[in-house]
N, CA and C atoms as an extended XYZ file, in Angstrom:
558
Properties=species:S:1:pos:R:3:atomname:S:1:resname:S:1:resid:I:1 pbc="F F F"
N        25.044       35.384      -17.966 N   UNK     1
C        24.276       36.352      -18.716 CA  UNK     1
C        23.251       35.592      -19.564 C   UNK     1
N        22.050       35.913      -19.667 N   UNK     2
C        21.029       35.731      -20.186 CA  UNK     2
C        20.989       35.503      -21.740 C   UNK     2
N        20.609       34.796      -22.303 N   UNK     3
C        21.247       34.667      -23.971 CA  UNK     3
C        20.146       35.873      -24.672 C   UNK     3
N        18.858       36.604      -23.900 N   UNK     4
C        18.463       37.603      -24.846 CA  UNK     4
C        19.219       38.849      -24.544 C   UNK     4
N        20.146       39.247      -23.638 N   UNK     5
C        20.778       40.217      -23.010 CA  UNK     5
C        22.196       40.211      -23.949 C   UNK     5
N        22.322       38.462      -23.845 N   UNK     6
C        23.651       38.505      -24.723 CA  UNK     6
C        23.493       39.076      -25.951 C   UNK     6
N        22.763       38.447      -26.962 N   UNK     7
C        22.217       39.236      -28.116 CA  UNK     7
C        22.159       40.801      -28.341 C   UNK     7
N        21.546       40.964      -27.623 N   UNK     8
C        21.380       42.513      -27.549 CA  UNK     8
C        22.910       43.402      -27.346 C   UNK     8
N        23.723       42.509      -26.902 N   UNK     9
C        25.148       43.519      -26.048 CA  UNK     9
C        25.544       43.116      -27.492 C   UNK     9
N        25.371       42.156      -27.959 N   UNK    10
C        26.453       41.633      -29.036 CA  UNK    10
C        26.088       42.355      -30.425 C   UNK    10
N        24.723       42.864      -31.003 N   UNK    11
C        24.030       43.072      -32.251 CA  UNK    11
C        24.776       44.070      -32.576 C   UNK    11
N        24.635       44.357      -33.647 N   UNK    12
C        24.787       45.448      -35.063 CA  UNK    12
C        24.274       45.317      -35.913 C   UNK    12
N        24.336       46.556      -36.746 N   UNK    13
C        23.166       46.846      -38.062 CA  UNK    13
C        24.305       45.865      -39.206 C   UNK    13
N        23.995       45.243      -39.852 N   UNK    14
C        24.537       44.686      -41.236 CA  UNK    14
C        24.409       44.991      -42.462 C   UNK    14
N        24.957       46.202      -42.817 N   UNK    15
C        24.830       46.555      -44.172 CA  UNK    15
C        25.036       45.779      -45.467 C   UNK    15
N        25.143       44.749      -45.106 N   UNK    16
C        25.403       43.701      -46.562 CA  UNK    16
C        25.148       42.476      -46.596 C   UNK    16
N        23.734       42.275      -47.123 N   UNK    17
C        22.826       41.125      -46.751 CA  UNK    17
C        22.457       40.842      -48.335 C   UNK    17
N        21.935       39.185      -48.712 N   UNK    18
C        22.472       38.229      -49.379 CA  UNK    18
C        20.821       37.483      -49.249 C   UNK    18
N        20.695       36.569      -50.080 N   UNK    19
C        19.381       35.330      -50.032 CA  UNK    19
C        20.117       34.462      -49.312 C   UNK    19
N        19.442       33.753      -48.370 N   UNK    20
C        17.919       33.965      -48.308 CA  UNK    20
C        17.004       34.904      -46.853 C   UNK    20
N        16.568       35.404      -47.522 N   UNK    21
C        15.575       35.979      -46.407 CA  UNK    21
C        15.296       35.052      -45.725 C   UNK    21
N        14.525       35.730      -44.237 N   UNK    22
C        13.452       34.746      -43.560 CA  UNK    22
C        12.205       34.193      -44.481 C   UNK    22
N        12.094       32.597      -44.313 N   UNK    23
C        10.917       32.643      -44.470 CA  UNK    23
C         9.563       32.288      -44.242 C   UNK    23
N         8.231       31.916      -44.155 N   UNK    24
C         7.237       32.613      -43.813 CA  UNK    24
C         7.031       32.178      -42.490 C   UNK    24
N         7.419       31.134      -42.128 N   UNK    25
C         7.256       30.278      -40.832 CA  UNK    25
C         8.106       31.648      -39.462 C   UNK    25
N         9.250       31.991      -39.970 N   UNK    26
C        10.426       32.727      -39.022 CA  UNK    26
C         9.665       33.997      -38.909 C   UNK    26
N         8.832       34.534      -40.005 N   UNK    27
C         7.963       35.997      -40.333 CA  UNK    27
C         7.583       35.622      -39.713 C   UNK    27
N         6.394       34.757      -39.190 N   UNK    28
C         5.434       35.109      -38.722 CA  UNK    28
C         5.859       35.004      -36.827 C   UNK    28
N         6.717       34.380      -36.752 N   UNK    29
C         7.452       34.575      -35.097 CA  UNK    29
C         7.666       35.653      -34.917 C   UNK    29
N         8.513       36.190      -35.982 N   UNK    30
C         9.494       37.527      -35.679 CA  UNK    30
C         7.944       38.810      -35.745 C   UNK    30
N         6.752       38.026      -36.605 N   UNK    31
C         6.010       39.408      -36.091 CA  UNK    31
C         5.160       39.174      -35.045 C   UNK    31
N         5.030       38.098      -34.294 N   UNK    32
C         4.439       37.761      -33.241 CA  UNK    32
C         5.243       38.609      -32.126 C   UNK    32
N         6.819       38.067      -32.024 N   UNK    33
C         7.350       39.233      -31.260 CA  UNK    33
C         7.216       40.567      -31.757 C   UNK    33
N         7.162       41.422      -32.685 N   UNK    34
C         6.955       42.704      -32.608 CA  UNK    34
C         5.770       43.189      -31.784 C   UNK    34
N         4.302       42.226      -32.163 N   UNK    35
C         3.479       42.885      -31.582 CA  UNK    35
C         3.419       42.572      -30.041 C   UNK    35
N         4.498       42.406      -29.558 N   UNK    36
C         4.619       42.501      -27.465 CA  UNK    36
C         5.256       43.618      -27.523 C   UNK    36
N         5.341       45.154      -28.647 N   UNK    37
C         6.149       45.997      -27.909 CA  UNK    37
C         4.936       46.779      -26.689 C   UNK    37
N         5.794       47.411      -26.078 N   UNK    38
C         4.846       48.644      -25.451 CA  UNK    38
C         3.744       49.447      -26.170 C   UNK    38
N         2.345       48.947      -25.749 N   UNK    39
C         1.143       49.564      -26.404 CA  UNK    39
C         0.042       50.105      -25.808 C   UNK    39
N         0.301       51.595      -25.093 N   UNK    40
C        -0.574       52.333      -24.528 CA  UNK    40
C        -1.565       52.369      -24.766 C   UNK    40
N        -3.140       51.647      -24.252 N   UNK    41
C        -4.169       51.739      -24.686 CA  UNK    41
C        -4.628       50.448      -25.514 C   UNK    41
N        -3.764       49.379      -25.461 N   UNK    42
C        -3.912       48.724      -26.674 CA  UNK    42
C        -4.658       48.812      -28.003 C   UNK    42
N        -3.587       49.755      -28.391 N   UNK    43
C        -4.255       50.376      -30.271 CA  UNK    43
C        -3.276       49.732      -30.909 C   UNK    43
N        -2.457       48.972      -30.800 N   UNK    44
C        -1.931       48.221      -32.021 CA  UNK    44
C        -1.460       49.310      -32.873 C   UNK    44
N        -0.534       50.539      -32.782 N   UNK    45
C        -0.967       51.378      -34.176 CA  UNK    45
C         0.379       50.794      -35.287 C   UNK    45
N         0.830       50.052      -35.165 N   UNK    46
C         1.770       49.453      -36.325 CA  UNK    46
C         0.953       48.548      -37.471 C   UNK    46
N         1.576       48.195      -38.455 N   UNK    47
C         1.135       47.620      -39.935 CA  UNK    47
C         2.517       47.774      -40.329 C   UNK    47
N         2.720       46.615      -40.889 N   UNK    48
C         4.120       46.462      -41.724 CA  UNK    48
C         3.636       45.610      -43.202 C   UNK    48
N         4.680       46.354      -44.181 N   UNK    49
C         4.961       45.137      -45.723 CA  UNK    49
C         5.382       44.968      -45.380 C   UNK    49
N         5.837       43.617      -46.047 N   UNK    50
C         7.233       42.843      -46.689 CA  UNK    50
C         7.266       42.427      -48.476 C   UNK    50
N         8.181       43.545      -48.521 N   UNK    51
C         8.568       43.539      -49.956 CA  UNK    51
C         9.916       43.565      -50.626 C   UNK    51
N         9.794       41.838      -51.199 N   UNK    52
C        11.180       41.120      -51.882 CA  UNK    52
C        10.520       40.689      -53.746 C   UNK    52
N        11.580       40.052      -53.782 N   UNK    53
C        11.072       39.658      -55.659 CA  UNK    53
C        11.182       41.065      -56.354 C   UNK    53
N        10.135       41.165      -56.990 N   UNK    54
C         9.666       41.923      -58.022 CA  UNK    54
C         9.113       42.963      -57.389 C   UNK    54
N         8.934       43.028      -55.884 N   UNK    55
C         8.416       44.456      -55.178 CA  UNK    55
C         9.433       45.577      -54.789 C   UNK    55
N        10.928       44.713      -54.531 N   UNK    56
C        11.854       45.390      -54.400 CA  UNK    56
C        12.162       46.420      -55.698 C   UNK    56
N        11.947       45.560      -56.773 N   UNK    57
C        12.055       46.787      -58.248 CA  UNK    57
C        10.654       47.953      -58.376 C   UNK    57
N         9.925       47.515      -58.137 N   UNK    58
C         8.543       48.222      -57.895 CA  UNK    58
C         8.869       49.417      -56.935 C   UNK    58
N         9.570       49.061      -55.614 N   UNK    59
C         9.704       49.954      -54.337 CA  UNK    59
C        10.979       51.215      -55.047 C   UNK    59
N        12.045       50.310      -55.926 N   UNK    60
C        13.201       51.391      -56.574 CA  UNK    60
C        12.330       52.596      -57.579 C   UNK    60
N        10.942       52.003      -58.349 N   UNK    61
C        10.186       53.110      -58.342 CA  UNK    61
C         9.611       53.914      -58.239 C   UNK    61
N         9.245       53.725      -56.945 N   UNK    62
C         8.302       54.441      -55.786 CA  UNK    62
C         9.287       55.406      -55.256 C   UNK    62
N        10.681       54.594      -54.696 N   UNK    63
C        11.646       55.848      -54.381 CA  UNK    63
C        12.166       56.716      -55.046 C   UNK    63
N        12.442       56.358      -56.534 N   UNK    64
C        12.942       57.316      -57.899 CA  UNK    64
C        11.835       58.493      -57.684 C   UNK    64
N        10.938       58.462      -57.648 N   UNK    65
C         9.351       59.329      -57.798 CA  UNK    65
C         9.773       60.281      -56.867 C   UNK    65
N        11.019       60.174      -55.609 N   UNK    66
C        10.947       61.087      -54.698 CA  UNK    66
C        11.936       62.235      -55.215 C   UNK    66
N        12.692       61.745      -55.710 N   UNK    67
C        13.725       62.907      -56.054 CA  UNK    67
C        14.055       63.973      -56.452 C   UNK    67
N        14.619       64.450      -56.324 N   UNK    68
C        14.303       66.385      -56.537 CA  UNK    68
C        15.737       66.967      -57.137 C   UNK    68
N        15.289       66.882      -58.881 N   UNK    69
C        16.427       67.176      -59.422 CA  UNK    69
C        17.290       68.633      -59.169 C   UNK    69
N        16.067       69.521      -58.600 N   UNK    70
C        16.322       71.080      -58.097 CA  UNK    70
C        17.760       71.453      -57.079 C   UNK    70
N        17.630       70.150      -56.075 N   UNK    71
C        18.285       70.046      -55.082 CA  UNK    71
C        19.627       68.943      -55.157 C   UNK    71
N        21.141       69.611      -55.419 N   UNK    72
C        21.904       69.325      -55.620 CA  UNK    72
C        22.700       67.777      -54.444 C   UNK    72
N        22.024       68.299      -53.470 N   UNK    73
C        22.148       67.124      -51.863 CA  UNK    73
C        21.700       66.128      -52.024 C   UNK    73
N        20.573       65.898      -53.300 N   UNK    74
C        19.427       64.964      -52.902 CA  UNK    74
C        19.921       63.915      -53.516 C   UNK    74
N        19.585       62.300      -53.003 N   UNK    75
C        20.160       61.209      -53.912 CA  UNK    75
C        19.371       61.189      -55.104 C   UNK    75
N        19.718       60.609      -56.349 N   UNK    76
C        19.797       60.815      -57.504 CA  UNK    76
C        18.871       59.565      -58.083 C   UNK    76
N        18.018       59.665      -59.057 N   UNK    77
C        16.920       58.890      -59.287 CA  UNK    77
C        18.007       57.274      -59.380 C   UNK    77
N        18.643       57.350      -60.241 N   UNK    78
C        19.110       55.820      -60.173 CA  UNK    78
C        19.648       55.246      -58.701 C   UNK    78
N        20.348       55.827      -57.658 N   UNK    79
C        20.794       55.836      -56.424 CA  UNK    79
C        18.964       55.629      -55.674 C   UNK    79
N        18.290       56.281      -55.740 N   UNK    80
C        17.022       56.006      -55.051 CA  UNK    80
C        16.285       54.559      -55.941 C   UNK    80
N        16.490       54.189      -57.145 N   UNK    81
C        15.960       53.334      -57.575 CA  UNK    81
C        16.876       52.109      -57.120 C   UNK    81
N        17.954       52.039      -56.872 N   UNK    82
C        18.688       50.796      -56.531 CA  UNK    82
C        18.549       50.344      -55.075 C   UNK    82
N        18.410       51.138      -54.296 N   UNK    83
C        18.249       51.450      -52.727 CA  UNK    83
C        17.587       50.014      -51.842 C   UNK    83
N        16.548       49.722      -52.843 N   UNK    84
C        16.189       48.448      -52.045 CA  UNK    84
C        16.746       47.199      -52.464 C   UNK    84
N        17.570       47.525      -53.515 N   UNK    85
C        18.494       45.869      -53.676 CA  UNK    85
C        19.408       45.854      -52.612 C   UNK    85
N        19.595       46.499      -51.562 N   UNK    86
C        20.629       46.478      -50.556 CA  UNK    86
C        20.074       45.156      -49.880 C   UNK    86
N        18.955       44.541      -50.135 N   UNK    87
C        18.562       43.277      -49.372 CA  UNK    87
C        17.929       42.485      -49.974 C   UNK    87
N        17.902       41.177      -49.570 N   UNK    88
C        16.598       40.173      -50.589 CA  UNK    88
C        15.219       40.824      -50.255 C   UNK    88
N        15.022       41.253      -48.908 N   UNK    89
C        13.490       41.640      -48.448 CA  UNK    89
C        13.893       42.943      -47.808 C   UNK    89
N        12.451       43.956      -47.791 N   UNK    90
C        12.708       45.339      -47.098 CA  UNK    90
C        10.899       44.626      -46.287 C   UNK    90
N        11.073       45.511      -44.847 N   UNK    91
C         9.641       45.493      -44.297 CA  UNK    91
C         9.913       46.914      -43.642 C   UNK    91
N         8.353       47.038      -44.546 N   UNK    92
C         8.411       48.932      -43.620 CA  UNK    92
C         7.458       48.616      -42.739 C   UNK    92
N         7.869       49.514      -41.524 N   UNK    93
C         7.314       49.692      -40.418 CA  UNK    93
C         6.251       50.746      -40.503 C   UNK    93
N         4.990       50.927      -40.198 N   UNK    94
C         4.385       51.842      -40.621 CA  UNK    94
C         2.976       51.872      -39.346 C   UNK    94
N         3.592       53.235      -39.064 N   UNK    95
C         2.710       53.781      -37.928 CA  UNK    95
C         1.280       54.375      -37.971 C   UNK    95
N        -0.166       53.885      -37.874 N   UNK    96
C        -1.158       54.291      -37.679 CA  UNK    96
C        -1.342       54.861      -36.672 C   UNK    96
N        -1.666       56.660      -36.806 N   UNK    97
C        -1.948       57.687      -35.802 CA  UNK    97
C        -3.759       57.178      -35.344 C   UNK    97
N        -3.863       57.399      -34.355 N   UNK    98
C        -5.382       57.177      -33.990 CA  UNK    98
C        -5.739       58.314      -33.099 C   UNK    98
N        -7.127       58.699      -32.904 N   UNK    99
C        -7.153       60.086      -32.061 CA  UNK    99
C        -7.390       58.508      -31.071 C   UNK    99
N        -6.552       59.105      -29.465 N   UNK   100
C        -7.245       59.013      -28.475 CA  UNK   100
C        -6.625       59.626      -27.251 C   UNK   100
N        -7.804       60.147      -26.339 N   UNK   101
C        -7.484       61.157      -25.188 CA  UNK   101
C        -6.286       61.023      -24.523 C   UNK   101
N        -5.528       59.738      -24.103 N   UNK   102
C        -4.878       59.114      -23.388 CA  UNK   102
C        -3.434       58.937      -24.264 C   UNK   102
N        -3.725       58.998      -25.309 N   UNK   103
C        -2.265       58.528      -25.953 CA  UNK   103
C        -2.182       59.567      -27.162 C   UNK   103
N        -0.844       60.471      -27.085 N   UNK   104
C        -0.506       60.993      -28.103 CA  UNK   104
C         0.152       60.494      -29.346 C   UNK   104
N         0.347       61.025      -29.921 N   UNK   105
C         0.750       60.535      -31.452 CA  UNK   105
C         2.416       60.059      -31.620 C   UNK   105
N         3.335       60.437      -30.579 N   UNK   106
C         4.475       60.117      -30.316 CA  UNK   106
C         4.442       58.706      -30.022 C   UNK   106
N         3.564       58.162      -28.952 N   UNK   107
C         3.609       56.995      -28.513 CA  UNK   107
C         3.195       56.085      -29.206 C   UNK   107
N         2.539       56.256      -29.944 N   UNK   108
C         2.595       55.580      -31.214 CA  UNK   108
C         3.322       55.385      -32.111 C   UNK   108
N         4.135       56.024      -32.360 N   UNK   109
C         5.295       56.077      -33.212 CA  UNK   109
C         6.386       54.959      -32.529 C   UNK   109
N         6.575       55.759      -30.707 N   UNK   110
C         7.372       54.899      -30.099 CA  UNK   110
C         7.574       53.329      -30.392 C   UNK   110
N         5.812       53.351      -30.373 N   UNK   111
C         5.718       51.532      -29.964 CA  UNK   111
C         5.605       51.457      -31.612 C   UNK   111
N         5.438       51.235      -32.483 N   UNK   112
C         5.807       50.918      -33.683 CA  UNK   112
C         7.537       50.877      -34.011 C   UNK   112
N         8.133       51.780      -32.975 N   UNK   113
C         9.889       51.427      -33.153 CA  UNK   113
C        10.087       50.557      -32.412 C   UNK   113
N         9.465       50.178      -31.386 N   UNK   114
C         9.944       49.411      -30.590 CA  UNK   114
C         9.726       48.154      -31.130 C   UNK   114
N         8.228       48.095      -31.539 N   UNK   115
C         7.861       46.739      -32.581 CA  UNK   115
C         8.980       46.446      -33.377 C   UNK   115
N         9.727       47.267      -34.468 N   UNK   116
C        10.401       47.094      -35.392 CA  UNK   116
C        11.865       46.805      -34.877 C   UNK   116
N        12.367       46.780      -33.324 N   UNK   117
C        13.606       46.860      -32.643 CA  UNK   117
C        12.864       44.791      -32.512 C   UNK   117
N        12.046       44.895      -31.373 N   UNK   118
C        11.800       43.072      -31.461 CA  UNK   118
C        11.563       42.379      -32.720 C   UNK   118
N        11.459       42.969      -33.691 N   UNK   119
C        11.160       42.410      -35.255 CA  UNK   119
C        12.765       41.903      -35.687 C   UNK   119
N        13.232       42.536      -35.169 N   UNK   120
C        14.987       42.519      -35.944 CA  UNK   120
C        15.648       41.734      -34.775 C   UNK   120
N        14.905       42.130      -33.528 N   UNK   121
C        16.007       40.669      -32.725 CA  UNK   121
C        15.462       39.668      -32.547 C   UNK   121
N        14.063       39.447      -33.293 N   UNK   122
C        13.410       38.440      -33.201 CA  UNK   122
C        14.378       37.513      -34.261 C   UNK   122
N        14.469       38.013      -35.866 N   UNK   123
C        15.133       38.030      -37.290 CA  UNK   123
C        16.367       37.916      -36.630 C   UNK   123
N        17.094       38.056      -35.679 N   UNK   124
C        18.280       38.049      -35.329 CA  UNK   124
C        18.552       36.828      -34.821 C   UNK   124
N        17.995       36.240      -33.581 N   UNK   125
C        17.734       35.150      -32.821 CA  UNK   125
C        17.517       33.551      -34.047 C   UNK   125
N        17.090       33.926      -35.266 N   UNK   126
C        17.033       32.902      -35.998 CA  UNK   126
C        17.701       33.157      -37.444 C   UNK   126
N        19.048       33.740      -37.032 N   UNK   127
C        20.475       33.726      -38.278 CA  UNK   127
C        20.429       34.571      -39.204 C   UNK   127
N        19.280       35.230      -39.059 N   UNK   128
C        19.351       36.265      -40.073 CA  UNK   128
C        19.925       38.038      -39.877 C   UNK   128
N        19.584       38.632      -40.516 N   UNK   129
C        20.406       39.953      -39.615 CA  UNK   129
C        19.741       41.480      -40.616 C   UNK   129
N        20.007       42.221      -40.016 N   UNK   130
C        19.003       43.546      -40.456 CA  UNK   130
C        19.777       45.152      -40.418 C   UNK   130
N        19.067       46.015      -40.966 N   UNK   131
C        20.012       46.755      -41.530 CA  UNK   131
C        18.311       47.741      -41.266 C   UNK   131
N        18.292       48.817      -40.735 N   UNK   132
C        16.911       50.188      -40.284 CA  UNK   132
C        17.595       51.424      -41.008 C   UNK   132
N        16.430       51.478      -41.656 N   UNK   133
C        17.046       53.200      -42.492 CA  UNK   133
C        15.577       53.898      -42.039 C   UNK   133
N        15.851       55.066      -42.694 N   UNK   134
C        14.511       56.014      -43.294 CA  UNK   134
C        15.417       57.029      -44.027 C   UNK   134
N        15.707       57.921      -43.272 N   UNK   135
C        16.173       58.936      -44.839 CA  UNK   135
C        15.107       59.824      -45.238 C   UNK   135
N        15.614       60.617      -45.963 N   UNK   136
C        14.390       61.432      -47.001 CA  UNK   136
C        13.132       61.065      -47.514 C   UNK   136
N        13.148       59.729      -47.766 N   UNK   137
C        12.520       59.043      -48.387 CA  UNK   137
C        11.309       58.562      -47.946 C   UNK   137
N        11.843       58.619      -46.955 N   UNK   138
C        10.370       57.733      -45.644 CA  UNK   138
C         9.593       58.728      -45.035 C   UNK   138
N         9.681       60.010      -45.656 N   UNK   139
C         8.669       61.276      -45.226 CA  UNK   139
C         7.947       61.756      -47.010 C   UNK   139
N         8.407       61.396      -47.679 N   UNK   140
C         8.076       62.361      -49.019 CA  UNK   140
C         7.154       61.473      -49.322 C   UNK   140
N         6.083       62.542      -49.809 N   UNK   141
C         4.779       62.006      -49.906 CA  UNK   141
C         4.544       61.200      -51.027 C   UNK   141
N         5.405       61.003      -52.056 N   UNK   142
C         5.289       60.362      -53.084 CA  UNK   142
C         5.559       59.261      -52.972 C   UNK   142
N         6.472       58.707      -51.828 N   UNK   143
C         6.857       56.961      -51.261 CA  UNK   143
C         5.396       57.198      -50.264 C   UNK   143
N         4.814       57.878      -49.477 N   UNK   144
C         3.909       57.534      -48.826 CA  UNK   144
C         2.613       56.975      -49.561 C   UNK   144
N         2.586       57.846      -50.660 N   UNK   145
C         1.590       57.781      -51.675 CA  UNK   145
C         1.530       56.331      -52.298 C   UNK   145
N         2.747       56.077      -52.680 N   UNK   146
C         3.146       54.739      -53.567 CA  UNK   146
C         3.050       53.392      -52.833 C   UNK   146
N         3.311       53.471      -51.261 N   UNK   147
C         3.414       52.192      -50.498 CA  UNK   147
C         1.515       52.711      -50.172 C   UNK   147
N         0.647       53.512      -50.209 N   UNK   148
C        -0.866       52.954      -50.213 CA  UNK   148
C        -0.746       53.584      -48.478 C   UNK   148
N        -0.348       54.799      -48.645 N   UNK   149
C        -0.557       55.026      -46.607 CA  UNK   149
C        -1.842       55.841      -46.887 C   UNK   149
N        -2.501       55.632      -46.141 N   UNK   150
C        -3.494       56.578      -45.023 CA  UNK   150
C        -3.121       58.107      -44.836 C   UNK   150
N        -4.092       58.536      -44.841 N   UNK   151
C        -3.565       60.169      -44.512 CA  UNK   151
C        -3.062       60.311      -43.061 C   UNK   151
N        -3.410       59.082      -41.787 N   UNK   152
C        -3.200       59.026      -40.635 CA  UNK   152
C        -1.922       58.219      -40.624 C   UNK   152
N        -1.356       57.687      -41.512 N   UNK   153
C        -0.158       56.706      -41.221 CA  UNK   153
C         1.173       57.628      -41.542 C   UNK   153
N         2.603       56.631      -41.010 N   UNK   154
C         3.548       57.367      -41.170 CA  UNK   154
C         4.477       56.514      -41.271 C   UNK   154
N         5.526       56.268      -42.200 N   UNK   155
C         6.672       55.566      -42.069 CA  UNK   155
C         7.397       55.717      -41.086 C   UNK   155
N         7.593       54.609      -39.825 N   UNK   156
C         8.282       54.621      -38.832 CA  UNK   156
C         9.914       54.364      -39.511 C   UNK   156
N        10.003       53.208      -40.316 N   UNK   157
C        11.534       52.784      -40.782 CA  UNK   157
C        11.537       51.621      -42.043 C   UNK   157
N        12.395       51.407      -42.708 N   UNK   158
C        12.411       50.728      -43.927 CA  UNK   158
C        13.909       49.669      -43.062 C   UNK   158
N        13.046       48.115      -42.810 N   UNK   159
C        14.322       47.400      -42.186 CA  UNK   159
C        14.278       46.780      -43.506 C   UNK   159
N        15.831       46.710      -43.518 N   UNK   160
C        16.576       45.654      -44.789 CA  UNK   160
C        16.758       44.425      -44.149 C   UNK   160
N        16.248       43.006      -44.683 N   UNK   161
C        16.701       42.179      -44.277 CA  UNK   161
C        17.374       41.138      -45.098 C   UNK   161
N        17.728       40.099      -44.432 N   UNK   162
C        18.659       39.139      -45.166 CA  UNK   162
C        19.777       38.359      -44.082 C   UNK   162
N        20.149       37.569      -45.123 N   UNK   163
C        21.351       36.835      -44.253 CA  UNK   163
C        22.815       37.501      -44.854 C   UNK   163
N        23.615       37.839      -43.544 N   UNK   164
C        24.289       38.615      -43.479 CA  UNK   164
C        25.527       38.197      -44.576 C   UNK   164
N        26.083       38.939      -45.830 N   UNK   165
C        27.336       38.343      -46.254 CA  UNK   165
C        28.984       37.880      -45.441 C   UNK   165
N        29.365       39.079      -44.335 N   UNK   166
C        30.108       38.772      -43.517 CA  UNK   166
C        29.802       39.546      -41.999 C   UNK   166
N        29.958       38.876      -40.883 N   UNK   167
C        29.766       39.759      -39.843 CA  UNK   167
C        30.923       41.084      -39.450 C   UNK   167
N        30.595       42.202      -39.345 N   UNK   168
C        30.868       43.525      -39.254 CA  UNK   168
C        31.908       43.212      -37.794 C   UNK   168
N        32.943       43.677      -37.656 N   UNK   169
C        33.464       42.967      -35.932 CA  UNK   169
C        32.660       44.204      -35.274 C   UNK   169
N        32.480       43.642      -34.158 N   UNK   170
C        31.104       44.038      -33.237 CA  UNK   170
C        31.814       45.565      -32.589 C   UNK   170
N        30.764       46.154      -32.389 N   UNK   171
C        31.081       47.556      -31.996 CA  UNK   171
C        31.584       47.745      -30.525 C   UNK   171
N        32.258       48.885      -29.908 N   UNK   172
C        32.435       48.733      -28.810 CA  UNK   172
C        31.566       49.450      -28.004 C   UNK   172
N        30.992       49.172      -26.657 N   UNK   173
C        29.524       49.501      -26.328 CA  UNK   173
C        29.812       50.799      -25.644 C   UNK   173
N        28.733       51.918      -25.933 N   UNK   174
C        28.934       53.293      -25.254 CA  UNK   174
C        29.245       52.667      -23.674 C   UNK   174
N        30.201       53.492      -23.328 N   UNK   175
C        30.087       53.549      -21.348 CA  UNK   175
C        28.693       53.864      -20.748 C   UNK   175
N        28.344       53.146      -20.405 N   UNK   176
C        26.824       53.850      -19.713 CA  UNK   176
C        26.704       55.289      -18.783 C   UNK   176
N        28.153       55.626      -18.562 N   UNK   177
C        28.214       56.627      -17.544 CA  UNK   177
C        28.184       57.787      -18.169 C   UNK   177
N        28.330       57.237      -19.595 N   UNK   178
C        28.275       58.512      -20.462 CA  UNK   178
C        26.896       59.208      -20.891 C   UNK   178
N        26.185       58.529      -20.842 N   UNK   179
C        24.613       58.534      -21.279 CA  UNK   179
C        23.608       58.345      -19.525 C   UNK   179
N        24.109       57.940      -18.643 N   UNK   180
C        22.974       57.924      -17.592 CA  UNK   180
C        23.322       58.326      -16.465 C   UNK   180
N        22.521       59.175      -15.596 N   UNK   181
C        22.942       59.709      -14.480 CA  UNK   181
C        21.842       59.717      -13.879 C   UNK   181
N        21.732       59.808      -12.542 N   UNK   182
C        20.695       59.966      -11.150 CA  UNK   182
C        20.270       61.355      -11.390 C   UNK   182
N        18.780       61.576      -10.715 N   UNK   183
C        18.373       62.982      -10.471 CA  UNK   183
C        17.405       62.410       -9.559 C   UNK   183
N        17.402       63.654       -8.349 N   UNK   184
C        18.275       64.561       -8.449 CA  UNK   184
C        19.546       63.997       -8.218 C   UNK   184
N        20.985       65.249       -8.541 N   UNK   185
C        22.154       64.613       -8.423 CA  UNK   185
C        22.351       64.472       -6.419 C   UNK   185
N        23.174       63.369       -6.508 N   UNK   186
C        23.160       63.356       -5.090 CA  UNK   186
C        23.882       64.337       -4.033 C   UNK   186
């Protein structure tokens, strides 16, 4: 088996990540691989931060700004303000819509997830490990407002990164027979 196949059978999300982040040398690989995802038209429509230090407290304010004391479900300004200490670094993935005849606005989105899937096994491949949210948070216009989006952009995902505190024991993999079938049936 192939050691990028292995990776992939073997990964999980790591909810409990630690210093040190990647740094800038491993960034700039891990975003070299993002930008080979699938890109209809070649529009590039991804743009990512990376925000650690003093941006991570900055970002707990941007998310506090979302909260909606009205709504009893909703996480709670201090719970939205702590949210990005879950990692040394957060990089949002962030999707630029573009008009063009040939490519709808989905596929853009697509390939900006897909970017952000080789971003994390890129970050994976060199010891580090990652953790993909969005949530409430990554649609309300007041985090859109605060991270500086475009009226055309869209938060694809908020990856947490870091080096992992302990590894999670690895999941057991769906049956494929459960999820894929021939058509027509034979």
């Amino acid at each position: 088996m192939s050691e990028l196949v292995n990776s992939i059978l073997n990964r999980s999300s790591e909810p409990r990540l630690a210093e040190p982040a990647p740094d800038a040398s491993v960034l700039e690989e891990a975003f070299a691989c993002a930008a080979r995802a699938p890109d209809h038209a070649l529009l590039r429509p991804w743009r990512y931060l990376i925000i650690e230090g003093d941006g991570l407290e900055a970002l707990g304010d941007v998310f506090a700004a979302a909260a909606d004391p009205d709504d009893p479900l909703a996480p709670k300004v201090q719970k939205l303000r702590q949210m990005p200490h879950r990692a040394p670094m957060m990089i949002v993935g962030i999707t630029r819509h573009q008009k063009h005849p040939k490519v709808p606005e989905i596929e853009e989105s697509l390939s900006t997830g897909c970017g952000m899937a080789f971003l994390l096994l890129a970050l994976e491949a060199r010891g580090y490990s990652g953790m993909w949210r969005t949530g409430p948070v990554a649609y309300h216009s007041a985090v859109r407002e605060g991270l500086g989006l475009a009226a055309n952009e869209t938060i694809t995902g908020f990856l947490y990164v870091g080096t992992p505190i302990v590894n999670k024991p690895s999941v057991a993999p769906a049956e494929t027979k459960s999820f894929v079938s021939r058509w027509p049936n034979d």
